[in-house]
N, C-alpha and C positions, 0 to 999 in steps of 0.2 A: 472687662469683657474680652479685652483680643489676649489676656494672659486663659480666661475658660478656653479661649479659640486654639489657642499654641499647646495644652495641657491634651485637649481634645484630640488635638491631629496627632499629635505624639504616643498617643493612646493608641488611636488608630490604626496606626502606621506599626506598632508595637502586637497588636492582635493578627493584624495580615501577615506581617513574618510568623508569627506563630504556627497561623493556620498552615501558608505556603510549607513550611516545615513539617507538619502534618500531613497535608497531601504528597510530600515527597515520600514519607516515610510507609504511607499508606499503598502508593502508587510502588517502592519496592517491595514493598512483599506480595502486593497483585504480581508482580513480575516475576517475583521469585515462586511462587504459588504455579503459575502458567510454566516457566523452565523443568518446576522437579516434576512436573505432568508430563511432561516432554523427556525426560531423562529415566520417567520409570517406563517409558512404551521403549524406549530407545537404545539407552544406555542406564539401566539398573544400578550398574557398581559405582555411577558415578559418585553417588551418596556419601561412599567412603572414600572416597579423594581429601586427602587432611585442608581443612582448607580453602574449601572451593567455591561456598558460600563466598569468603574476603574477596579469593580473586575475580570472581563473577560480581561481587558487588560495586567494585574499582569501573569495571568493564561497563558495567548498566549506565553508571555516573557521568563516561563520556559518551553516549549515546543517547541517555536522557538531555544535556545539554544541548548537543546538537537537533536534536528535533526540535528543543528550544525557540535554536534560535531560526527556524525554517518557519516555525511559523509565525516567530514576529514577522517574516515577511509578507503572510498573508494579507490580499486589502479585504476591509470592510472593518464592522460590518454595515451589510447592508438590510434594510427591510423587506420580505420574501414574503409579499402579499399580489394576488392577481391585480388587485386594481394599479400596482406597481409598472405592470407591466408595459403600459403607453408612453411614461415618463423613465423610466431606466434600462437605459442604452444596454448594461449586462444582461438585463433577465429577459430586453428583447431579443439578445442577440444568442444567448441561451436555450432559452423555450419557444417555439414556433409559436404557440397563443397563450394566452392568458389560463384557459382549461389546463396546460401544460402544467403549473404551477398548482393547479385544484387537485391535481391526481396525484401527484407527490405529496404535499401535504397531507391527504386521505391517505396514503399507504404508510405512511407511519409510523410504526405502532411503539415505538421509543418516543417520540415526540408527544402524541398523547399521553402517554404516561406522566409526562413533565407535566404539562397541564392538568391531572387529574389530581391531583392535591390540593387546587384551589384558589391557592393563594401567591402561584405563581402569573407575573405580569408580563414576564417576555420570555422566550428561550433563544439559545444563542445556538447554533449549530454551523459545519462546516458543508459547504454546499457544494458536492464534487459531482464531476460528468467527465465520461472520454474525453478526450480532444482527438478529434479528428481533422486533418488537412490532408485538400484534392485538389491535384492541378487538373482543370477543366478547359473545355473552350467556350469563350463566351465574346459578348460585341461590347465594343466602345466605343466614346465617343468622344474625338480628342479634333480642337479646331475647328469642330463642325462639320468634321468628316467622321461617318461611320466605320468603324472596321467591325471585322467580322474573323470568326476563330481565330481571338486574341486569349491568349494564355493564360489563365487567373486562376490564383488560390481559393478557394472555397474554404469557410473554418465551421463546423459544425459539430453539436456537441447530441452525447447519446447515454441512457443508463445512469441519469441523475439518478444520484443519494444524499440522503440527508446524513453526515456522520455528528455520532456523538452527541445527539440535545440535551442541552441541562438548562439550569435557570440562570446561570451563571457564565460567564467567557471563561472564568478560574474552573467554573466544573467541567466545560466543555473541554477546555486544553489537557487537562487530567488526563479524561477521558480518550481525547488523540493520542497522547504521548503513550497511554496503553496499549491503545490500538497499534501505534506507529511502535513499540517494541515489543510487540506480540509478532509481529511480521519477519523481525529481524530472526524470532526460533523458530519460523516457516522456511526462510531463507535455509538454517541449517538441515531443515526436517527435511527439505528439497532434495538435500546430497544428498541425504541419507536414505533417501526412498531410492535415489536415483541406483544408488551401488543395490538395493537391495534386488531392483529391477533388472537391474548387469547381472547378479548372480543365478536370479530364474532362469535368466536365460542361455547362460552356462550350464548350468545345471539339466536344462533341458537337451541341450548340444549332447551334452555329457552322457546320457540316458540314452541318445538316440546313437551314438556312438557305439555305446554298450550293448546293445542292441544287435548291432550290425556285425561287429564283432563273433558275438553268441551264433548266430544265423549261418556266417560265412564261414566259422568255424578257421582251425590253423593248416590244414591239408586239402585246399580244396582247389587245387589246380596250378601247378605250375610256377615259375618263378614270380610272376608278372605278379599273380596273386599274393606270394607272398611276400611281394612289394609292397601293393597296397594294403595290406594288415597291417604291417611295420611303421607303413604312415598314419595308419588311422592312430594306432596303442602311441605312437610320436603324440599328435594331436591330442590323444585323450590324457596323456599325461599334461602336456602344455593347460590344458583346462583345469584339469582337478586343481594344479600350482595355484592357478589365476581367480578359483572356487578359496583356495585354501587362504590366500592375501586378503581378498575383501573380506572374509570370517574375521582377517585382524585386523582390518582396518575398521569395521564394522565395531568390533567390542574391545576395538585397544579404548579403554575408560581415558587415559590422560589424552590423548589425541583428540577427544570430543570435547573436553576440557578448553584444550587449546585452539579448538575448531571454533566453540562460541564464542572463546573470551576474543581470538581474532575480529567474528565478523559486531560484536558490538564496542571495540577499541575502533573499528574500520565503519562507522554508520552509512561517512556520506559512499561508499563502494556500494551499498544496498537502497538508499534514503536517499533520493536527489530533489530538490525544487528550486525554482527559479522565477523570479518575478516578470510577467510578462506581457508588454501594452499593445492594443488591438485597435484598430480604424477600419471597420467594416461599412460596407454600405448597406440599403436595406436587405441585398439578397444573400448577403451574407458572406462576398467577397470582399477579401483584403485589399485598402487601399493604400496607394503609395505616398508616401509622404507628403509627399509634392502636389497630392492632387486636392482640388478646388469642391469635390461631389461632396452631400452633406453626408456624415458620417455619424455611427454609432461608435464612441469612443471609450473604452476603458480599458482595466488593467485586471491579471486574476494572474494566479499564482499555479505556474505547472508542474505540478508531484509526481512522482513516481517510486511505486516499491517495488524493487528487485525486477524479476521478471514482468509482473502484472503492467498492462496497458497505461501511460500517460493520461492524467487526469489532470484536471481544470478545475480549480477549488478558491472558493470565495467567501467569509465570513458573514453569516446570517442571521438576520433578527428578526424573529416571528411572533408574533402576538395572539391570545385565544381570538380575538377576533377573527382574524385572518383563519383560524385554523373552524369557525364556526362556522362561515361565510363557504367551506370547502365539504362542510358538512350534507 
């Protein structure tokens, strides 16, 4: 019996690697699918770079692991059912009511999906919200004396999402690490929109220059004036130069090469989280360590990609119940 039990595990254990290897292999070429989408709006010639598949693949490998291991640091999961909501300190301290919880669930529509196959029994999903913190004034009461506009943190959360539902924590994480390296060629697509916006508006300078120019003609009064032509045709050349750089910085092809394989060799510069513990009271002020008031107490994990707003993300367990019950 415990030799079927040791043959069994070993088995097991032998099938999960397998598969894990398969959703690696699966989850690079979603990625690689999503980049050459991004390199044909962007940069075309990239294609032909000898190559660039290897070094872009090298680059995915340390950014796949690092988001890894960001979200081993996520807690839960927890169960994300309304009637949860009297008994766990996070989803009170999360969602103002219980209805809170109904109306997420309802909007969905990834989630029900997971459940419309039938035979799934739970889904697993990441449960993200703003983080917002405000220093307010508010009363205390310390010794049995009141005070009044005493300084307090306020932590309140907005713009819940459910990312990712699968039936599985192995599908859900996939599914992240997609989402979380689909973000890092937003990151790039950023600059690149950014220079394109620098150029319009060069380019518009440029025109309205040319413009002035044509109008004010070369003989139209005096030295003064043609001073200022001299400065304008100065300026409008200093622009066409500054027009003519971002065209190469734009479609120098190895540049963009080296611009991605940079920011996914560089995750955590884009990809930050940090595991974070909370002691609020009921109103949803921070307390201090030290203090004695009964507290809603836990921990959640604060992420952030690139630019986008700080988020509070907690690992979730939902069941068709729960999701019937919201029906």
């Amino acid at each position: 019996m415990n030799l079927f039990k040791k043959i069994s595990h070993t088995y097991k254990a032998f099938t999960e690697r397998i598969a894990e290897k398969r959703r690696q292999q699966l989850l690079q070429e979603r990625v690689f699918s999503d980049i050459n989408q991004f390199l044909k709006k962007n940069c075309p010639k990239m294609a032909a770079v000898s190559g660039y598949r290897k070094k872009l693949g090298h680059a995915v490998s340390i950014a796949d692991a690092h988001i890894a291991e960001l979200m081993d640091q996520i807690p839960g999961p927890i169960d994300l059912a309304p009637e949860q909501w009297e008994d766990q300190p996070v989803l009170r301290s999360m969602f103002v009511r219980p209805e809170d919880i109904v109306a997420l669930l309802k909007s969905s529509k990834y989630l029900a999906r997971v459940f419309k196959r039938g035979d799934t029994r739970e889904a697993i999903s990441l449960l993200g919200a703003t983080l917002h913190e405000k220093t307010v004034l508010g009363i205390e009461k310390n010794d049995g004396i009141l005070r009044r506009d005493v300084p307090k943190k306020a932590i309140y959360f907005a713009d819940h999402e459910l990312f990712a539902p699968a039936g599985t924590m192995a599908a859900c994480r996939f599914q992240i690490k997609h989402l979380a390296l689909v973000s890092l060629c937003q990151e790039i697509l950023q600059d690149t929109s950014g220079l394109q916006a620098w150029k319009k508006e060069l380019e518009d300078q440029k025109t309205l220059l040319e413009f002035k120019l044509n109008v004010d003609g070369p003989d139209d009064g005096g030295m003064e004036a043609d001073e200022t032509i001299a400065e304008t045709r100065e300026l409008l050349t200093t622009i066409k130069n500054k027009i003519k750089s971002i065209n190469t910085q734009i479609n120098m092809t190895p540049d963009h090469l080296s611009r991605i394989t940079r920011v996914f060799e560089n995750p955590a510069a884009h990809l930050t989280l940090e595991k974070k513990s909370f002691r609020l009271d009921r109103l949803g002020f921070r307390l201090d360590a030290g203090s004695t008031e009964p507290a809603y107490a836990f921990s959640l994990a604060a992420f952030q990609f690139g630019k986008a707003p700080k988020m509070a993300g907690i690992w979730v367990r939902i069941t068709p119940d729960s999701l019937k019950k919201s029906a």
